[in-house]
C-alpha positions as CSV (number, residue, x, y, z in Angstrom):
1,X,-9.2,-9.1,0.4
2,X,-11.8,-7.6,-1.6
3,X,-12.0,-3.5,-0.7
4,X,-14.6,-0.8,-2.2
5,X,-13.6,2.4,-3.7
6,X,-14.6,5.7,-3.2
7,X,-12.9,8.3,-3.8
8,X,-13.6,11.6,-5.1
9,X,-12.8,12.0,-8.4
10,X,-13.1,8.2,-9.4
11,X,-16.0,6.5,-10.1
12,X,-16.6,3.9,-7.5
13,X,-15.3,0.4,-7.9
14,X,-14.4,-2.7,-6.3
15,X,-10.6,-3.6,-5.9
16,X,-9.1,-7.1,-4.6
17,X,-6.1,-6.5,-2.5
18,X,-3.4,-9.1,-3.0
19,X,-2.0,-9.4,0.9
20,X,-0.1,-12.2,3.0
21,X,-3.4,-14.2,5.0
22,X,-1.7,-13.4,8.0
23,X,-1.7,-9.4,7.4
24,X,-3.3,-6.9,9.9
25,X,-5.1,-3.9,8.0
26,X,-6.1,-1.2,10.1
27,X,-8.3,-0.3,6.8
28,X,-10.1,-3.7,6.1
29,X,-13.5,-3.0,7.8
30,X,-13.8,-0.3,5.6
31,X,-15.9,2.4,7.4
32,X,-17.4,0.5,10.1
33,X,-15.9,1.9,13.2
34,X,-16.6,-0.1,15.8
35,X,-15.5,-3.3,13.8
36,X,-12.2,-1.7,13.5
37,X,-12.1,-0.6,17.2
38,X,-12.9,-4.3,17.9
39,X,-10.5,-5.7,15.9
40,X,-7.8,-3.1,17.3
41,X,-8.7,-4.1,20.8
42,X,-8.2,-7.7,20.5
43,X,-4.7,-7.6,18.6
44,X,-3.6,-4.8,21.6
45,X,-5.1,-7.3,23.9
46,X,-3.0,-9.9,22.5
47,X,0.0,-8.3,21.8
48,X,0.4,-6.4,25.6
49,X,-1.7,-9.4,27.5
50,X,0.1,-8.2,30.9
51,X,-0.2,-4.3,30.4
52,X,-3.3,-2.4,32.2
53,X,-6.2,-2.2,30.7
54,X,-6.1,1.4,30.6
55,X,-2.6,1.7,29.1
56,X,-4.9,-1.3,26.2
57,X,-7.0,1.2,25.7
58,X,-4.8,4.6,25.1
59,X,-3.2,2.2,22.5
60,X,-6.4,1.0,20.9
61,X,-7.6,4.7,20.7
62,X,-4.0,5.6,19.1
63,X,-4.6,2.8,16.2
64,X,-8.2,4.2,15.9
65,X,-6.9,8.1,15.0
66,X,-4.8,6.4,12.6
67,X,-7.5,4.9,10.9
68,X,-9.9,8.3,11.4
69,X,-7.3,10.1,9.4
70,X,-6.4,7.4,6.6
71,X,-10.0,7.2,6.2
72,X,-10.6,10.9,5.5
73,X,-7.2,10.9,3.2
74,X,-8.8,7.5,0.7
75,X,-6.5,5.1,2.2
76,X,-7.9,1.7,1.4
77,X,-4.8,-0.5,3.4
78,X,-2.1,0.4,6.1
79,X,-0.2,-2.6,8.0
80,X,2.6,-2.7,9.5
81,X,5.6,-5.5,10.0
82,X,7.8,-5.9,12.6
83,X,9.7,-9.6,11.8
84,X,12.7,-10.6,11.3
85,X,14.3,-10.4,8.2
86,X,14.3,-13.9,6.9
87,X,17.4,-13.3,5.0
88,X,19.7,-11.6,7.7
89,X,17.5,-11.4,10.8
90,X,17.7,-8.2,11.0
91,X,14.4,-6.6,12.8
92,X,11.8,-4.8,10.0
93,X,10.1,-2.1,10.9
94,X,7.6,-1.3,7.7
95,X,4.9,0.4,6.9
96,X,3.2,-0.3,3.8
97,X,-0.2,2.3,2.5
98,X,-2.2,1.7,-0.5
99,X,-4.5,3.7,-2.0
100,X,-6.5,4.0,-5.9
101,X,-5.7,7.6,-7.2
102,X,-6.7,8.7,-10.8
103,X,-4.5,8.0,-14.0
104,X,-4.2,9.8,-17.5
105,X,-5.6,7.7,-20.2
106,X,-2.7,5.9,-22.3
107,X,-0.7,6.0,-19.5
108,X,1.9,3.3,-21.7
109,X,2.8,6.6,-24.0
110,X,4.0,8.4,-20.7
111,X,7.3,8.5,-19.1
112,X,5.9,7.9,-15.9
113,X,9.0,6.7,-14.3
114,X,10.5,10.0,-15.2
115,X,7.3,12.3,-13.9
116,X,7.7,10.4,-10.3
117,X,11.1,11.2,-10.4
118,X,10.7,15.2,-11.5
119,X,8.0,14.3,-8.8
120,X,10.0,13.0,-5.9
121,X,13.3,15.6,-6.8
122,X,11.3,18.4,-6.1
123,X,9.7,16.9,-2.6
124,X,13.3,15.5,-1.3
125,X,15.9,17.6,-3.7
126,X,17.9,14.3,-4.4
127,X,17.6,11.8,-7.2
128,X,15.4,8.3,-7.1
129,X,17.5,5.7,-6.6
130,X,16.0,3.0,-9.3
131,X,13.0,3.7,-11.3
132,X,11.2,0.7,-13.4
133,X,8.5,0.1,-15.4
134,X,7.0,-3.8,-15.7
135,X,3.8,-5.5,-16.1
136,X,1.2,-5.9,-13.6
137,X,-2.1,-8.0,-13.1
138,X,-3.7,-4.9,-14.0
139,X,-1.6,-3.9,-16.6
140,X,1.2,-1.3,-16.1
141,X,3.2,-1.2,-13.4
142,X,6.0,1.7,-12.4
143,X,8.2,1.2,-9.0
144,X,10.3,3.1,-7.3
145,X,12.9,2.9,-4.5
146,X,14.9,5.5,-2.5
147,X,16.5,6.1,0.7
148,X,15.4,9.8,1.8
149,X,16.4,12.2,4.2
150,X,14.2,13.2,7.2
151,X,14.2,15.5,9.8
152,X,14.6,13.8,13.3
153,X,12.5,15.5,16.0
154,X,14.7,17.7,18.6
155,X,14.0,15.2,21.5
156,X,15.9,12.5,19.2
157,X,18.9,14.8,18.3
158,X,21.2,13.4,20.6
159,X,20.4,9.7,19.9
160,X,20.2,10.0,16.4
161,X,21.2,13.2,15.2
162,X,19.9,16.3,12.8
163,X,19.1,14.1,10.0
164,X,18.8,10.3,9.3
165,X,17.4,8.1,6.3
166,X,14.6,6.3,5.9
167,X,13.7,3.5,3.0
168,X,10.9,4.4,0.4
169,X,9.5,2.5,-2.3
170,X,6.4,2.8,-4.0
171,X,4.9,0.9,-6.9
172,X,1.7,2.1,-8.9
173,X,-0.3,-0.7,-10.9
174,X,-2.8,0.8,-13.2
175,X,-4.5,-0.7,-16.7
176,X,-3.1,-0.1,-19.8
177,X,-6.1,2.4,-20.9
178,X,-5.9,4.4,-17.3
179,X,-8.1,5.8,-15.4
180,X,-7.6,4.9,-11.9
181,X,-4.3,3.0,-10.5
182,X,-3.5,1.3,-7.0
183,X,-0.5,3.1,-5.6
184,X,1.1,1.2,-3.3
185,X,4.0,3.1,-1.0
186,X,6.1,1.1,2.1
187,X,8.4,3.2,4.4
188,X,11.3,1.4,7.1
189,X,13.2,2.5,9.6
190,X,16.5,1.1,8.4
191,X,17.1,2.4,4.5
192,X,19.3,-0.6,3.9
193,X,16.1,-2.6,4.1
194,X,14.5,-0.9,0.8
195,X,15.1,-3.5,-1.4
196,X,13.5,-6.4,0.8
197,X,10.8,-3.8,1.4
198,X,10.0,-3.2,-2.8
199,X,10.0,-6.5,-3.0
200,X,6.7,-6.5,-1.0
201,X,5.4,-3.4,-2.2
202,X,5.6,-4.7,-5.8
203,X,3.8,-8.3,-5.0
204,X,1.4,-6.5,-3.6
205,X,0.6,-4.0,-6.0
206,X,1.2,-6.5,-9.1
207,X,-1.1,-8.6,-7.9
208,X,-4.2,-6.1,-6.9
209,X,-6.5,-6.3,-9.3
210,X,-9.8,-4.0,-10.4
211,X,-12.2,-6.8,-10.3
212,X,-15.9,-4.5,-10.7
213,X,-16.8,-0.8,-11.5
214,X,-20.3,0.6,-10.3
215,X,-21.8,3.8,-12.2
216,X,-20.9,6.9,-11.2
217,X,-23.9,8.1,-9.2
């Protein structure tokens, strides 16, 4: 899936997004609205076939603030997966964003593994779990996975608590001279799916290649 950047603070470009063919990106009409709103309606439509039409629509109007405000924010892909686990069966329930955000240039003579983590400690006040660094179809790439605390909403507290964990991993794939990087982040419900859930955030990001870059205008 081939997407085009803009974002401020990055010259314009083209990026191919390495995805599974059956993936649904609430991002991939880029900003044509009513494509999106289309597309939204008919997987709604297919998902609930037997739910009112109006109940359809407040879902297909919840997908389409979604997109309003990842547009706004540069996000160039959100999906989400709910499937089985092929290795325990266990339900997923992911959500993988991805988004081009600027580099430093040399970005190789950084410890950038260790600026995510100073990065990450002082958002969550606990350590990464697993930092790495490895090559990418771009170039670099530098991953990370966790399993966070967050706040559960007062009308949860008695199902699940204060406090529970959530599973984070994030991978970002940038070339060797910087400039601009893919950064690639997945969430899930259940933190002992983090692992499984890298996994896929790293093909994904490994793969994504800058393919064209237009003049700054």
């Amino acid at each position: 899936m081939s997407t085009t950047i803009r974002t401020t603070g990055i010259k314009p470009g083209e990026i191919n997004l390495f995805v599974p063919p059956d993936w649904f990106d609430l991002m991939a009409d880029g900003t044509d609205r009513e494509a999106t709103r289309a597309r939204c309606a008919e997987l709604v439509r297919a998902t609930y076939p037997n739910t009112p039409a109006e109940r359809r629509e407040e879902f297909t109007n919840g997908l389409l603030y979604c997109y309003d405000r990842y547009l706004v924010d540069g996000v160039l892909m959100y999906g989400v997966i709910t499937a089985p686990l092929p290795s325990t069966g266990a339900q997923a329930v992911w959500q993988v964003y991805g988004g081009v955000v600027a580099v430093p240039e040399r970005p190789e003579e950084m410890d950038l593994g260790e600026l995510l983590a100073q990065v990450f400690d002082q958002q969550f006040s606990e350590e990464m779990a697993y930092v790495e660094t490895f090559p990418t179809d771009a170039g670099l790439g530098f991953g990370f996975i966790s399993q966070p605390a967050v706040l559960v909403p007062h009308d949860w507290e008695g199902d699940a608590g204060t406090e529970t964990r959530t599973g984070l991993a994030g991978v970002l794939s940038c070339p060797h001279d910087g400039g601009k990087g893919l950064l690639v982040i997945g969430t899930s419900l259940d933190p002992d799916q983090v692992r499984e859930l890298a996994g896929l955030v790293a093909v994904i990001a490994s793969h994504s290649v800058f393919v064209s870059q237009a003049s700054s205008e």
